[in-house]
N, C-alpha and C positions, 0 to 999 in steps of 0.2 A: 184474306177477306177484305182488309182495309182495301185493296187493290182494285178491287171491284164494287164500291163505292163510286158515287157522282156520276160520271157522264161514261155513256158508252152507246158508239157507235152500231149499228145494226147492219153491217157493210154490202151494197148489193153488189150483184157480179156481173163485169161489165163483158159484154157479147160483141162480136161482128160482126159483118153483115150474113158472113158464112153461117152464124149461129154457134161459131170456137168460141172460146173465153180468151178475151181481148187482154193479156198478160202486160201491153205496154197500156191501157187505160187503168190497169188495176194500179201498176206502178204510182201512176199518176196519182190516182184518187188515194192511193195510200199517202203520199206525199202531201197531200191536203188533212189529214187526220193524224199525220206525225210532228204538231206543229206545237204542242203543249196546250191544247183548247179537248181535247179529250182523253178520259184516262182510263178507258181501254176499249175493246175491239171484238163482235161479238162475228161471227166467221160464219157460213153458209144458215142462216137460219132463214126465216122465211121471206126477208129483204133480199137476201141472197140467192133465190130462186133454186135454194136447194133440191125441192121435191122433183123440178126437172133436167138434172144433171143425174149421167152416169157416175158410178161408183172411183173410176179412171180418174172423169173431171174431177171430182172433189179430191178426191188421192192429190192429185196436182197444185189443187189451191190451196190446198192446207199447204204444203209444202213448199208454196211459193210465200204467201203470206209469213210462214215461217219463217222461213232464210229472212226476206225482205226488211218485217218489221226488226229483226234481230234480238231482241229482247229490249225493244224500245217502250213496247206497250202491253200490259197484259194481254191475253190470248184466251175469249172463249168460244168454243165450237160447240154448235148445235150439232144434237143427234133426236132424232126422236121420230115418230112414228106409230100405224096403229095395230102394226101386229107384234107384242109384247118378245117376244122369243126373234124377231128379228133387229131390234133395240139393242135387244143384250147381247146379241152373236157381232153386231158394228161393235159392242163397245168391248168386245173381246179380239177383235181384230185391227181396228184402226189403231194405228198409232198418233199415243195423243202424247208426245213427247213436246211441251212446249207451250201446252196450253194449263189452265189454272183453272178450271172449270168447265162443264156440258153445259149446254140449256137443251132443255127437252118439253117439249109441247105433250100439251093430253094429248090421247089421242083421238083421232079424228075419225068422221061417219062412220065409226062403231057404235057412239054414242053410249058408251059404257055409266055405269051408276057411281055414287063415288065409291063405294065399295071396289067394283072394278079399277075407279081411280086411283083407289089406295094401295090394291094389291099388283097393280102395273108399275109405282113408283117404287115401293119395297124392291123389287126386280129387277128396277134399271137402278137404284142405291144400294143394292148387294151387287152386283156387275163392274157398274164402272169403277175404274181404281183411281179416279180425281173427282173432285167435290161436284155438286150436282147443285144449277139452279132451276128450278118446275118453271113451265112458262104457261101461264092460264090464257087462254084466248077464247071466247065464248064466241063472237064473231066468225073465228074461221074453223073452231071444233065442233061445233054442237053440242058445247058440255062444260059445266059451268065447274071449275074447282073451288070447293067450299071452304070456307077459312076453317069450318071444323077439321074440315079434312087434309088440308097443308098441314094443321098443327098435327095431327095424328098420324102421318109421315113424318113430321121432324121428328115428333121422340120418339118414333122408332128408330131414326137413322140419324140424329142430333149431331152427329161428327161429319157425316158427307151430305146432309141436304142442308143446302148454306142458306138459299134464300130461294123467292120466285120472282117471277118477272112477271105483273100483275097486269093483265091487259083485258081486262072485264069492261070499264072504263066506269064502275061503278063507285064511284069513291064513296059511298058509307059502306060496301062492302072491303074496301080497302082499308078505310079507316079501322074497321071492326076486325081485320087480317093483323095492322100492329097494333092492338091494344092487346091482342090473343097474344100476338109473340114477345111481348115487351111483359105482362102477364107472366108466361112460362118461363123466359130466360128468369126472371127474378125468382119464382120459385123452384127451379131448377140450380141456379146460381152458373151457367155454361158460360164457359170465357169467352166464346163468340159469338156473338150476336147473330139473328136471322133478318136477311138484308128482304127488305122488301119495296121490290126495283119498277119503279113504273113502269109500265109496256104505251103509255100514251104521251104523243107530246105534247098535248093541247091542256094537258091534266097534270104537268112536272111541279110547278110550285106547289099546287093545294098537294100532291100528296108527300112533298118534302117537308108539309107546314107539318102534317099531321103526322111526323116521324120518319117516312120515307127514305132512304137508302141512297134515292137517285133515279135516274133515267135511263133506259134502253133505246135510242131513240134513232128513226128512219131520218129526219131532217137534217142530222147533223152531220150525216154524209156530204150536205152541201153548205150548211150553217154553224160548224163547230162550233166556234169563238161565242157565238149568241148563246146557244143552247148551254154553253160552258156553263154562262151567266145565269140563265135561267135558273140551272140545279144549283152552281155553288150558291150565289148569291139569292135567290128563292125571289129571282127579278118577276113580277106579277106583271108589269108593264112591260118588259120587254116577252113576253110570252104575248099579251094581249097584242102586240105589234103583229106576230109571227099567227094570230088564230087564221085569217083567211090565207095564209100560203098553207098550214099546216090541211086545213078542210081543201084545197086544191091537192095537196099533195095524194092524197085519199079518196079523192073522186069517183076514180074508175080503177082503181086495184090499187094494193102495193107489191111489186114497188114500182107501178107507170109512175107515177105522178114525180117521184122523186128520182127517175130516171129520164123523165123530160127537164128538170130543174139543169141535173148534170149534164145532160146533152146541148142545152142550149148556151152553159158556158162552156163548153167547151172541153169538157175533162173524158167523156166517156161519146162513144155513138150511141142512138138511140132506138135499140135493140134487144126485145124482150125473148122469151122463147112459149112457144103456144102451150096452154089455150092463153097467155096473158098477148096481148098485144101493146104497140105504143100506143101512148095519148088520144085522143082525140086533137084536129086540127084544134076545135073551141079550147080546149083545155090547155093546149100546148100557146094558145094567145092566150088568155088569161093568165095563164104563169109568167111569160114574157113581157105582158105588159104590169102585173103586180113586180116582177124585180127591178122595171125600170124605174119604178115610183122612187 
């Protein structure tokens, strides 16, 4: 649990122009995140353009990712998805040898109730056989998970649902998410804590002021060392530095924005796979000229 505290990368996957998965950019960019500015590594989730890669691709980058990092940095892999019964047949089959954790997303244009929310996470925490953190995204699910309803999935599954990864971007509903969970552990007395990990990087301090766990973060792909700072140190002014790269990075998708960052130093080509496209030209000068400042 401790391990997955503070800062964690959201790693995207870097393409060529072929549209293969670019294994010496990956190299690269891992070599940027294994530098001690981040402490751990969150593996094809939706920076990672999971949803468009075959079953083979990911087979591979788990796998390479693994050998790579070595057991330098924690390891967690997203699985998730909106048909309930094929969630749980991945997580009966992939081998997650190596990893400390799923993140798993509601799921998406079913637009389920929480009800439905509740009895799809029971499902995927009876299944997987390593800890599970829920990842809320209202933005790109259509379905908001309620702090009622993370707490009434934890105490059902209080040993495997460790935390979520809160990306609503609502922070008095975050706020009101740890006082529910700081609330239960106490009257429960459970030796571990439920991490409640921001999904925004525009929002890392305020929700570390207000109990927070730490950060999941798309920026740090290209900004470790900062963002380090941000979470450990609860930096308010070095976050305010980063607000207009962060609203560029998010412009027109993620992960473009933070795939033109890395393409313009140099780490990765700048190669998305459809329907996401690269940058626009304006966007890809705006970013260019904000990193020269």
């Amino acid at each position: 649990m401790n391990e997955l505290k503070g800062l964690g990368t959201a790693l995207i996957t870097p393409f060529d122009a072929q549209g293969k998965v670019d294994y010496e950019a990956l190299a690269r960019l891992l070599d940027t995140q294994l530098t001690g500015f981040v402490d751990y590594l969150v593996v094809l989730g939706t920076t990672g353009e999971a949803a468009t890669m075959m079953e083979d691709e990911k087979r591979e980058v788990r796998t390479f990712i693994r050998k790579y990092v070595n057991g330098r940095l924690p390891l967690v892999l997203g699985v998730g998805g909106n048909c309930t019964a094929v969630v749980c047949e991945s997580l009966r089959t992939i081998d997650l040898s190596g990893f400390e954790a799923i993140l798993s997303v509601c799921p998406y244009y079913n637009k389920p109730n929480q009800e439905g929310l509740y009895q799809h996470f029971c499902k995927v925490a009876e299944t997987s056989p390593i800890p599970v953190i829920l990842y809320n995204v209202p933005g790109r699910t259509g379905v908001n998970l309620l702090p009622e309803t993370v707490m009434r999935i934890y105490n059902a599954y209080p040993e495997k649902i460790i935390g979520i990864k809160e990306a609503s971007g609502n922070i008095a509903q975050i706020k009101d998410l740890i006082a529910r969970a700081n609330s239960k552990l106490k009257i429960k007395n459970y030796e571990l804590p439920f991490l409640v990990i921001s999904g925004d990087d525009g929002i890392a301090c305020e929700v570390m002021e207000a109990g927070g766990a730490g950060l999941i973060s798309v920026a740090s792909n290209a900004f470790p060392k900062d963002f380090w700072h941000i979470v450990h140190d609860k930096d308010a002014s070095l976050q305010a530095k980063y607000e207009e790269m962060v609203q560029l990075l998010f412009a027109e998708g993620n992960p473009v924005g933070i795939k033109a960052v890395l393409a313009e130093r140099g780490v990765i080509g700048n190669y998305l796979r459809l329907p996401l496209v690269p940058a626009s030209h304006s966007l890809q000068q705006k970013i260019a000229n904000l990193q020269a400042e």
